[in-house]
Residue frames as a rotation matrix with the C-alpha (Angstrom) as fourth column:
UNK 1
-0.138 0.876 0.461 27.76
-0.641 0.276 -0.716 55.35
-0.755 -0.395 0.524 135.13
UNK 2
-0.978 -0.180 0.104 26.78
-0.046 0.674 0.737 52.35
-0.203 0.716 -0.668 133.14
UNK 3
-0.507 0.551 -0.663 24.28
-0.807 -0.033 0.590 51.79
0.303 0.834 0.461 130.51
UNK 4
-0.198 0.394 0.898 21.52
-0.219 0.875 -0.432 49.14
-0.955 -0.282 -0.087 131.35
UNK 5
0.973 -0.165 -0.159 21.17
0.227 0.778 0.586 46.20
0.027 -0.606 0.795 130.38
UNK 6
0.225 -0.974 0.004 24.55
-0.974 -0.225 0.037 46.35
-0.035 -0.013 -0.999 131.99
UNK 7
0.758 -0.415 -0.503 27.27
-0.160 0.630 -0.760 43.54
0.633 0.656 0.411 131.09
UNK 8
0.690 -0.710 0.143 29.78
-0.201 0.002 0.979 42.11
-0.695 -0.705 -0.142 133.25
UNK 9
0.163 -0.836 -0.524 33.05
-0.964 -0.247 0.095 41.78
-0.209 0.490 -0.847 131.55
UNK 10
0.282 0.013 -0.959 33.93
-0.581 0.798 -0.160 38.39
0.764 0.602 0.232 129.78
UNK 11
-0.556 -0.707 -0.437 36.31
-0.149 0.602 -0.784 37.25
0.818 -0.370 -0.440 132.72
UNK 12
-0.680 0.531 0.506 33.39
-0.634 -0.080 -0.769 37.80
-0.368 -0.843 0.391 135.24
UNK 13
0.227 0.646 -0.729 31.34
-0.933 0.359 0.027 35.62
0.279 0.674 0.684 133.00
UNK 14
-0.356 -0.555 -0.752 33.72
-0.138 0.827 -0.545 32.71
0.924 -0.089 -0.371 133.86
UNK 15
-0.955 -0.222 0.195 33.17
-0.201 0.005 -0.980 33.73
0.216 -0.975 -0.049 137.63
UNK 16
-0.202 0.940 0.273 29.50
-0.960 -0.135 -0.246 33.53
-0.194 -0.312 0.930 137.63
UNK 17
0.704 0.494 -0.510 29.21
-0.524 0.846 0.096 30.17
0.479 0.200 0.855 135.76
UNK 18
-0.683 -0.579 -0.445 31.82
0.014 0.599 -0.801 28.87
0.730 -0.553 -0.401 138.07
UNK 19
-0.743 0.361 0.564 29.49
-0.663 -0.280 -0.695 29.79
-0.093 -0.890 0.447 141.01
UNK 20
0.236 0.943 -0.234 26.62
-0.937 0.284 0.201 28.23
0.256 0.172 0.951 139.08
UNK 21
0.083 -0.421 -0.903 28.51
-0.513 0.759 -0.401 24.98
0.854 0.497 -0.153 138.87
UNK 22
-0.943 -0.283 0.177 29.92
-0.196 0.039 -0.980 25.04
0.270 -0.958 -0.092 142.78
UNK 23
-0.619 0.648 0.443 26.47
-0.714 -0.230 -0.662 25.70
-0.327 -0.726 0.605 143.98
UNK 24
0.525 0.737 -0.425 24.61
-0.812 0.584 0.008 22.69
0.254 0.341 0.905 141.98
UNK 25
0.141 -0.524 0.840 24.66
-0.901 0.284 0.328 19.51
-0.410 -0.803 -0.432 143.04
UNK 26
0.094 -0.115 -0.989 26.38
-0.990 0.094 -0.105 17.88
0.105 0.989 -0.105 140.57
UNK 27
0.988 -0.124 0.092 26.60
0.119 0.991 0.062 13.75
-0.099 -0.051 0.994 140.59
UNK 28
0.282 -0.952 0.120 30.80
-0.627 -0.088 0.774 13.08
-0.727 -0.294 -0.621 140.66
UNK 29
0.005 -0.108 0.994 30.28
0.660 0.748 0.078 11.10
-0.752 0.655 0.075 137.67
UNK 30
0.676 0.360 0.643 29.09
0.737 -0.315 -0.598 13.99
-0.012 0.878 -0.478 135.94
UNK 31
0.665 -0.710 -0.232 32.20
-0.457 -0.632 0.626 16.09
-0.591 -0.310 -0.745 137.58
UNK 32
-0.270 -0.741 0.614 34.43
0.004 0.637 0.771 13.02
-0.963 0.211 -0.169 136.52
UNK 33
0.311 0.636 0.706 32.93
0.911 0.012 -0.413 13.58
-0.271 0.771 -0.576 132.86
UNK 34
0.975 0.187 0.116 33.44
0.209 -0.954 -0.217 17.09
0.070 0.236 -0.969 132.74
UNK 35
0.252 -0.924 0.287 37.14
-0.413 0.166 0.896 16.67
-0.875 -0.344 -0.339 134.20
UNK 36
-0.052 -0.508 0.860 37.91
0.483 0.740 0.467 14.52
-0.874 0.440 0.207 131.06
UNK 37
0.682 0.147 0.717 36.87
0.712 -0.361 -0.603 17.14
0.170 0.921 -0.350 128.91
UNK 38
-0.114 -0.713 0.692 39.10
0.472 -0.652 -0.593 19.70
0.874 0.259 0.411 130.64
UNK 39
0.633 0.603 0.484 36.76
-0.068 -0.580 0.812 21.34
0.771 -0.547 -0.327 133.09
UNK 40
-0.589 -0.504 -0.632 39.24
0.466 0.427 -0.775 22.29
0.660 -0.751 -0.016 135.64
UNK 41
-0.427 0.455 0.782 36.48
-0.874 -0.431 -0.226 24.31
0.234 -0.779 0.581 137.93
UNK 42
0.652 0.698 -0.297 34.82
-0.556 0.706 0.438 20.73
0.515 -0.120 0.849 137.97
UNK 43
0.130 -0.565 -0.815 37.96
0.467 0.760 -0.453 19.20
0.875 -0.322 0.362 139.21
UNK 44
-0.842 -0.201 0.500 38.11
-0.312 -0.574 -0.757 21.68
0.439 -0.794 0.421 142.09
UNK 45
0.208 0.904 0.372 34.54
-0.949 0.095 0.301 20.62
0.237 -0.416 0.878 143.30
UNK 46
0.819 0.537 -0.204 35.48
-0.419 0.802 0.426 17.46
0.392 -0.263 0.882 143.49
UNK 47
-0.619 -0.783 -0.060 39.03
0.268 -0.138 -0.954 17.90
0.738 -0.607 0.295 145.22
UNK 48
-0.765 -0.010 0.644 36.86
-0.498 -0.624 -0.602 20.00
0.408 -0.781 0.473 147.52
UNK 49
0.715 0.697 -0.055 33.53
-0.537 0.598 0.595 17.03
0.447 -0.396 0.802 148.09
UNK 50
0.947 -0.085 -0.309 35.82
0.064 0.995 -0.078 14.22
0.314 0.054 0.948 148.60
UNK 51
-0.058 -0.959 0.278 39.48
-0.530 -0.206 -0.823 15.68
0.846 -0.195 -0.496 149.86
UNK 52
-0.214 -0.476 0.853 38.47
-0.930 -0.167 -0.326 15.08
0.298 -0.864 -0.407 153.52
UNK 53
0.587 0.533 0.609 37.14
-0.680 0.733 0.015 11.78
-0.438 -0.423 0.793 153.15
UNK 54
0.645 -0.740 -0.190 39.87
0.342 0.502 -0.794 10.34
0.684 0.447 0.577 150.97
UNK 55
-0.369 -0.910 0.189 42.69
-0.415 -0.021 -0.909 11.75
0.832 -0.414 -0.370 153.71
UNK 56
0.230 0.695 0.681 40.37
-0.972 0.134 0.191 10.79
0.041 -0.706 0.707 156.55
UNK 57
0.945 0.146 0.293 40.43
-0.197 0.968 0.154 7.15
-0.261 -0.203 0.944 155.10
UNK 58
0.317 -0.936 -0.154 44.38
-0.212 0.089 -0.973 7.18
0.925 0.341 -0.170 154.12
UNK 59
-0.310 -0.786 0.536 44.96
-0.703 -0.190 -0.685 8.20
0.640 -0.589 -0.494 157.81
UNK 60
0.400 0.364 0.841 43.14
-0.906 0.292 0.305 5.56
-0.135 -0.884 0.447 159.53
UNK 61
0.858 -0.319 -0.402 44.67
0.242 0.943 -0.230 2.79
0.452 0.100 0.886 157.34
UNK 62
0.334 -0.941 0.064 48.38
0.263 0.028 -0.964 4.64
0.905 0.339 0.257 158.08
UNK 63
0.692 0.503 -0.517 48.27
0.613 -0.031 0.790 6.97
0.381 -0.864 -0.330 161.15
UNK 64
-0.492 -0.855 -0.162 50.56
0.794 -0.517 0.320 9.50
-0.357 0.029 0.934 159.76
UNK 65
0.519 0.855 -0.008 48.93
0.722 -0.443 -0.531 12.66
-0.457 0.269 -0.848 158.92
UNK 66
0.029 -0.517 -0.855 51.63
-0.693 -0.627 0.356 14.16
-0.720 0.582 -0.377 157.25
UNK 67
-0.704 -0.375 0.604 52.04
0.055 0.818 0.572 11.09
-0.708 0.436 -0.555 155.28
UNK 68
-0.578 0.703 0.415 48.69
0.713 0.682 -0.164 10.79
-0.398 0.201 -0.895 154.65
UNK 69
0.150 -0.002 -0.989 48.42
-0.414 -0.908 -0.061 14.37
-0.898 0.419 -0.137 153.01
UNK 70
-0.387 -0.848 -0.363 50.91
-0.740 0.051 0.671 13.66
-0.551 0.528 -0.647 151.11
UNK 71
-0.680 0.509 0.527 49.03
0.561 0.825 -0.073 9.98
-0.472 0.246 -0.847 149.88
UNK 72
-0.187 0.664 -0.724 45.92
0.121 -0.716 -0.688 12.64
-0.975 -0.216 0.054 149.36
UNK 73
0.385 0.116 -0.916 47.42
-0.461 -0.835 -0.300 14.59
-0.799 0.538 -0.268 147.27
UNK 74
-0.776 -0.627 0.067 48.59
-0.455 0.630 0.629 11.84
-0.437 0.458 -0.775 145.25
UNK 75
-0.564 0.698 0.442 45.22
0.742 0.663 -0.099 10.34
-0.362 0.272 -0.892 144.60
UNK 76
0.382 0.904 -0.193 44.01
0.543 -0.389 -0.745 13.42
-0.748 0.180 -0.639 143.38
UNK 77
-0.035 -0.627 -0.779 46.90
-0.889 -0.336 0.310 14.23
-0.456 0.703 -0.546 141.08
UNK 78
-0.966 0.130 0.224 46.29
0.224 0.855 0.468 10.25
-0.131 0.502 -0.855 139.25
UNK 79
0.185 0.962 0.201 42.36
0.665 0.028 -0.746 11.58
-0.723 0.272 -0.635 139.17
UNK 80
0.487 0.030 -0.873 43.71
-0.023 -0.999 -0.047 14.52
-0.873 0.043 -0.485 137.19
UNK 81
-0.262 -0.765 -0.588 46.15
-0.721 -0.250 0.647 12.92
-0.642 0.594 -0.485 135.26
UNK 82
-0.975 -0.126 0.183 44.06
-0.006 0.839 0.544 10.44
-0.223 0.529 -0.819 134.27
UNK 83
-0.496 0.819 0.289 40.26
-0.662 -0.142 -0.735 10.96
-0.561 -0.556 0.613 134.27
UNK 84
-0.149 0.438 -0.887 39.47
-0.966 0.126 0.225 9.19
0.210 0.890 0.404 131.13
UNK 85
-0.927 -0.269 -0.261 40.35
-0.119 0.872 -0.475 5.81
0.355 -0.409 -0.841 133.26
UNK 86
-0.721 0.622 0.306 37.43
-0.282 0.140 -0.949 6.24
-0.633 -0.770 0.075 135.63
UNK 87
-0.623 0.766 -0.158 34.38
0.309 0.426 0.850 4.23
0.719 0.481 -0.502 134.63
UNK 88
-0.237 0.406 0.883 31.24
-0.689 -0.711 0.142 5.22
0.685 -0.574 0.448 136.72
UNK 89
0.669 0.361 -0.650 30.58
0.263 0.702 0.661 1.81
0.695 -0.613 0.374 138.48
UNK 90
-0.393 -0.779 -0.488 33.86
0.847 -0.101 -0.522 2.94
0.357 -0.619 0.700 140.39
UNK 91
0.688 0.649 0.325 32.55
0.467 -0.739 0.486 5.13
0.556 -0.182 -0.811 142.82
UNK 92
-0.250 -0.932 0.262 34.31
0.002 -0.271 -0.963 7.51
0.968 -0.240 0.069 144.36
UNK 93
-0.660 0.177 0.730 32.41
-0.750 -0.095 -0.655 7.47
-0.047 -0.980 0.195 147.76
UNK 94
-0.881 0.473 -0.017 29.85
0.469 0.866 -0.175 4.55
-0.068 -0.162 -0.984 149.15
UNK 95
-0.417 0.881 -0.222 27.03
0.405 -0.038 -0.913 6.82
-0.813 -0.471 -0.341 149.37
């Protein structure tokens, strides 16, 4: 039986302020910000806003959808390997 106040273990710490993060709706500048410091739970949020609308618009220029995975995942491995590039006037979406 545990002792109140009870304590989640350190590594569950991680899990909770990941949740906090996921569930707020963060601007993609401030993701693309947080990415350049390291933050890789911020890069997952924004792999997961913006995946289907970046293959979406790959496949309509190409009309390969394997291809256009593949392209995808390419534009989101150059956000990763580079974040420090991104300036906010570049948006990543129109809206």
């Amino acid at each position: 039986m545990f002792q109140l106040p009870f304590r989640l273990p350190e590594k569950d710490h991680h899990l909770i302020e990941k949740k906090k993060i996921m569930d707020s709706p963060l601007p993609s500048e401030e993701l693309m910000a947080r990415i350049a410091k390291g933050d890789e739970d911020a890069f997952e949020i924004l792999v997961n806003r913006h995946q289907t609308s970046v293959l979406n618009l790959i496949y309509r220029f190409i009309g390969d959808r394997t291809q256009a995975k593949d392209l995808a995942q390419e534009v989101f491995l150059k956000v990763r390997q580079s974040p420090k590039s991104y300036r906010p006037k570049n948006l990543l979406t129109s809206s």
